[in-house]
C-alpha positions in Angstrom: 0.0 0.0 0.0 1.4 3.7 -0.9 2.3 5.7 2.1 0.9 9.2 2.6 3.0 11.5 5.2 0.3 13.9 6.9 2.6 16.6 8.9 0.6 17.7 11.8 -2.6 16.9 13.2 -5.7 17.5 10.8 -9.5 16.7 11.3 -10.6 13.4 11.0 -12.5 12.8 7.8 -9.3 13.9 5.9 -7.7 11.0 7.4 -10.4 8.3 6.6 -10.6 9.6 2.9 -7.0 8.2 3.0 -7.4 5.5 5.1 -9.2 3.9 1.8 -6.3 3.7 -0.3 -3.3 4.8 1.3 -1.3 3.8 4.1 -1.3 7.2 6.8 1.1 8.7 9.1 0.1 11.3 10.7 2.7 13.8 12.7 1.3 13.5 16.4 3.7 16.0 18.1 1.6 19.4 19.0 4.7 21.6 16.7 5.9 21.2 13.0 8.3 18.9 12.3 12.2 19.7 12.0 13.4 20.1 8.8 15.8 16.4 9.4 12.1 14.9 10.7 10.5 15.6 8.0 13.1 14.3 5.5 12.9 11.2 7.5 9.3 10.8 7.5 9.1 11.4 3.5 11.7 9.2 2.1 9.6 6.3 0.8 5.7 8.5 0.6 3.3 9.0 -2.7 2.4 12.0 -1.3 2.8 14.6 1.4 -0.4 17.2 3.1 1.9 19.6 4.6 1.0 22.6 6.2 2.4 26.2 5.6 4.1 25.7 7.9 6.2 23.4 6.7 9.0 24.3 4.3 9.0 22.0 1.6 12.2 23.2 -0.5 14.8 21.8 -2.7 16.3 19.3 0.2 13.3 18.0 1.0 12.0 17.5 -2.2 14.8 16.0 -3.1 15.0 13.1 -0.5 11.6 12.1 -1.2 12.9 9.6 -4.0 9.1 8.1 -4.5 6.7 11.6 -3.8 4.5 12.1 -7.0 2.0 15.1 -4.8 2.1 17.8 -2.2 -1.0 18.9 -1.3 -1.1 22.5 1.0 -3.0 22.6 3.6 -3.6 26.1 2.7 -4.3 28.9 -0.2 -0.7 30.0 0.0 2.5 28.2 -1.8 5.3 30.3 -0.8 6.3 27.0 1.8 6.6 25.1 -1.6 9.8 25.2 -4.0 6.7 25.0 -6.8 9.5 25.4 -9.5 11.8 22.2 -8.4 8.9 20.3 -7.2 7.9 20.8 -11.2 11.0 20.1 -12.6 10.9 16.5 -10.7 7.5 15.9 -11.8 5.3 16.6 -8.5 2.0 18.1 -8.8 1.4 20.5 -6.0 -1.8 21.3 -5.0 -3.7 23.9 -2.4 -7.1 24.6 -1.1 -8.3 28.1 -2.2 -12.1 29.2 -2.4 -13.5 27.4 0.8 -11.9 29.7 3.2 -12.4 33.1 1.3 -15.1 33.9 3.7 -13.6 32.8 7.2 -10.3 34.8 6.2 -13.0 38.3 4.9 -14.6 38.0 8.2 -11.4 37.6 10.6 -10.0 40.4 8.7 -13.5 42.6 9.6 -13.0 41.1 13.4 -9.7 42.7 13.5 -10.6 45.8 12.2 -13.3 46.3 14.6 -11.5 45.6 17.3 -8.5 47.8 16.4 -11.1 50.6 15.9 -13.2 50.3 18.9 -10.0 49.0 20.8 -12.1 45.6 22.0 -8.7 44.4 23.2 -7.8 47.2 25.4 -11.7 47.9 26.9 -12.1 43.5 27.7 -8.8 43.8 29.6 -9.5 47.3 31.2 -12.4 45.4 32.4 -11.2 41.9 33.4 -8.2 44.2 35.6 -11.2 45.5 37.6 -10.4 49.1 36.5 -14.2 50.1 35.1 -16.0 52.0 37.6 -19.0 53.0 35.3 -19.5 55.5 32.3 -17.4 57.9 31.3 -17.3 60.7 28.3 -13.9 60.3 27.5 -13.5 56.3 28.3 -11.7 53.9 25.0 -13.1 56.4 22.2 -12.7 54.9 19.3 -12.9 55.6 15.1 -16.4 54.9 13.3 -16.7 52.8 10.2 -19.4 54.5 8.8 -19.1 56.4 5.7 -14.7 56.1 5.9 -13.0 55.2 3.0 -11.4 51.4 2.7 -8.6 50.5 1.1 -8.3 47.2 -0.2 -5.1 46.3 -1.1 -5.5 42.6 -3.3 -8.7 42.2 -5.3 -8.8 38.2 -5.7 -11.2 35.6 -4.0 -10.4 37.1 -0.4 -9.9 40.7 -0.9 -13.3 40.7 -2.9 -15.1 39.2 -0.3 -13.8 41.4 2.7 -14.8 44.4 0.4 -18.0 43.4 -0.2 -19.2 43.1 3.2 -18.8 46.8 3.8 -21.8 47.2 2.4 -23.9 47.9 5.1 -21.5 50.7 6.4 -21.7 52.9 3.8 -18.3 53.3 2.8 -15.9 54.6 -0.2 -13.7 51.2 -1.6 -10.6 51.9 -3.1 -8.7 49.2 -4.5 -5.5 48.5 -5.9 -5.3 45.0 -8.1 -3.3 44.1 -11.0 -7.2 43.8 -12.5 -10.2 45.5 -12.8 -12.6 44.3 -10.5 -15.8 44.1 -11.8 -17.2 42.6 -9.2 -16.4 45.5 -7.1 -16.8 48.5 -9.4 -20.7 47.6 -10.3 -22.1 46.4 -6.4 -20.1 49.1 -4.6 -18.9 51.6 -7.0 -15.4 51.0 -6.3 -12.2 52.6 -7.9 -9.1 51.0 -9.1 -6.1 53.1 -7.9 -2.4 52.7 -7.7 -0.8 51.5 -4.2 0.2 54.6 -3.0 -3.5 56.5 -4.1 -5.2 54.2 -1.9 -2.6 54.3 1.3 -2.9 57.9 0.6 -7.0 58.2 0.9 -8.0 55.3 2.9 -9.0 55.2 7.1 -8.6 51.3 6.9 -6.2 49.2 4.8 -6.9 45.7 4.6 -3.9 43.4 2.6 -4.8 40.6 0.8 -2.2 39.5 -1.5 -0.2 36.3 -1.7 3.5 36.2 -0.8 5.6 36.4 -3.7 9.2 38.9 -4.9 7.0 41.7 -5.6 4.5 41.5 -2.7 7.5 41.1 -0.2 7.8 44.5 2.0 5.0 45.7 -0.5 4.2 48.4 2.9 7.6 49.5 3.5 9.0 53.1 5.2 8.1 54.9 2.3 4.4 53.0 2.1 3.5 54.4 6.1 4.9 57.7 5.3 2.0 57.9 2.8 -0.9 56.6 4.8 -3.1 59.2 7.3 -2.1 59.5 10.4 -5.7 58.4 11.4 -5.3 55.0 9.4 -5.5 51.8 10.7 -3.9 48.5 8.6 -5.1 45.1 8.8 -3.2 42.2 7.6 -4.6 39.0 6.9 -1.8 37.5 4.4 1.2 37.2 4.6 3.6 38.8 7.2 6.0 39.6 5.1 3.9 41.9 3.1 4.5 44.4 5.5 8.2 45.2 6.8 7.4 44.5 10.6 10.0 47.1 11.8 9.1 49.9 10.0 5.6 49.0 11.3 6.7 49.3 14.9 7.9 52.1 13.9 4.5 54.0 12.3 3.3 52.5 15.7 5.3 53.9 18.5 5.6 56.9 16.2 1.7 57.3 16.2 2.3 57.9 12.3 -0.7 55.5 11.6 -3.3 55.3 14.2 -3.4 51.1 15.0 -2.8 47.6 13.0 -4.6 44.3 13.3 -2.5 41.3 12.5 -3.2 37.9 12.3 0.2 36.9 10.3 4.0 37.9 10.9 7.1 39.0 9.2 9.1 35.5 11.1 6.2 33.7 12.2 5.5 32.3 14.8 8.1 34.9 15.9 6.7 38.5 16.5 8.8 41.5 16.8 9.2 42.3 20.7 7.6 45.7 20.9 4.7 44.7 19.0 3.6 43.2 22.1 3.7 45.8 24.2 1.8 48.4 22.1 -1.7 49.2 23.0 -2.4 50.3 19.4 -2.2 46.8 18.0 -4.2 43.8 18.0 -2.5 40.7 17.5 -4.2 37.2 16.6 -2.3 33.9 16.3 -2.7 33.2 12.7 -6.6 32.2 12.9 -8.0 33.4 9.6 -9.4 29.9 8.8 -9.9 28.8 12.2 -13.9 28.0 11.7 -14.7 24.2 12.3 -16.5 24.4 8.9 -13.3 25.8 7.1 -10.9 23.7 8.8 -13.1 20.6 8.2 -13.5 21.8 4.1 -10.0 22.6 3.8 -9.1 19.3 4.9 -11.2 17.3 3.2 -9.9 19.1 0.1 -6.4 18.7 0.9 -7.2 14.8 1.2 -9.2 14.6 -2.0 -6.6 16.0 -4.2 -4.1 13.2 -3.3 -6.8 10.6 -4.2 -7.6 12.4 -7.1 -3.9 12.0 -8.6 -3.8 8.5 -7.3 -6.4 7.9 -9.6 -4.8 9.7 -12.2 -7.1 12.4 -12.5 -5.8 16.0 -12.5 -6.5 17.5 -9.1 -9.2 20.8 -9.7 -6.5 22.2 -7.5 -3.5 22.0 -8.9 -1.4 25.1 -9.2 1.4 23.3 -11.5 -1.1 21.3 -14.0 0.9 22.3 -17.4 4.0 20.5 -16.4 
């Protein structure tokens, strides 16, 4: 029986898809395999349902004399050496679509709560420091009628814009494409990067990782952005450079940030924890049991798929 290598815990009916035609081993330890563990977990598999976690390079790819699919446990490939895993013949897959609307609404969550400053009033509470109603207690920025800049106009990015619907606002966007989508149901407007840093209250980022989306929000990038703005980044840490965010921060040259991703996740930069004007989440834009439970099922499906020697509807490297 062919061997599938699943590299961290995953919910159940993933494994039992496998279970009917592949022998599974599933990583039981509560943190990503070592690069050296994983090598030695792959040698002899059909196919591997990593995690992005896991960096699936050159090396790795390379030691896995038998692997014929890797299939993400995720919408992002940047884990993924896509362009030697191609040149050896691997399909790689991911699972995009089912968790465009868990992702759009996390990216809302943080945005409220960065704007309202949920964070700061729950603990201001739990410390036993509210004594009743005050004027001047946590005011906040309202989301009515502000302008929102969305920076990424695919699955995600559309999705998040759409649901500011009900507050009324002004979308800009900035996309490689016109968004249709987005220009007829909410009358938004295409605009370079730095037009919408420039005009927007909230930035939300939803791009993939990739050369030219690496530091996209740089020094130069916060310099631009109104000192009443709050960024949101649901994507990919590196996006933003994370020291010339704490920066804007301390600096009060932007007004907050919500962040659910980081720069060298799962390690966050120091004094981003100790700076009221941030809310930080641990990487959760998925985290919905239906999601989770979808994105698994996916992730096992494709490997099945390819087994059977169909093409998996996910593949991101199909021409090879």
């Amino acid at each position: 029986m062919m061997k599938v290598f699943v590299t961290r815990k995953i919910p159940q009916n993933a494994i039992e898809i496998l279970k009917e035609h592949f022998e599974v081993q599933t990583w039981e330890e509560d943190r990503a395999p070592k690069k050296e563990e994983l090598i030695e977990n792959i040698k002899d598999v059909f196919g591997i349902l990593c995690l992005l976690t896991d960096e699936i390079d050159k090396e790795v790819i390379e030691k896995a004399k038998n692997l014929k699919i890797i299939s993400n446990y995720a919408v992002g490939i940047d884990n993924i050496d896509i362009k030697y895993a191609t040149q050896k013949g691997i399909i790689v897959t991911n699972t995009p679509d089912v968790l465009t609307q868990a992702t759009a609404e996390l990216a809302w969550a943080l945005l409220f709560a960065v704007a309202r400053r949920i964070v700061e009033g729950d603990r201001f509470v739990r410390e036993g420091k509210f004594k009743g109603w005050e004027p001047l207690l946590f005011l906040g920025k309202e989301i009515h009628q502000k302008t929102l800049g969305v920076i990424g106009a695919g699955r995600i990015g559309t999705a998040f814009a759409l649901k500011s619907k009900g507050f009324d606002m002004r979308v800009v966007y900035f996309s490689r494409n016109e968004n249709e989508v987005l220009q007829r149901s909410l009358c938004a407007e295409k605009k370079s990067l730095h037009e919408v840093l420039r005009e927007a209250h909230f930035v939300s980022l939803h791009v993939p990782l990739t050369n030219e989306t690496y530091h996209l929000i740089d020094k130069e990038e916060f310099k631009l952005m109104r000192k009443d703005a709050i960024i949101i980044n649901t994507s990919r840490g590196a996006v933003i450079n994370e020291e010339e965010l704490v920066k804007a921060l301390k600096e009060k040259r932007i007004a907050g940030a919500g962040l659910d991703v980081y720069e060298n996740e799962p390690k966050i930069h120091p004094e981003l924890l100790t700076l009221e004007n941030v809310v930080l989440l641990p990487h959760i834009g998925s985290a919905t049991y239906h999601t989770r439970k979808k994105m698994a099922e996916m992730a096992a499906r494709s490997i099945v798929d390819f087994y059977k020697g169909r093409i998996p509807k996910n593949a991101v490297n199909a021409s090879f």
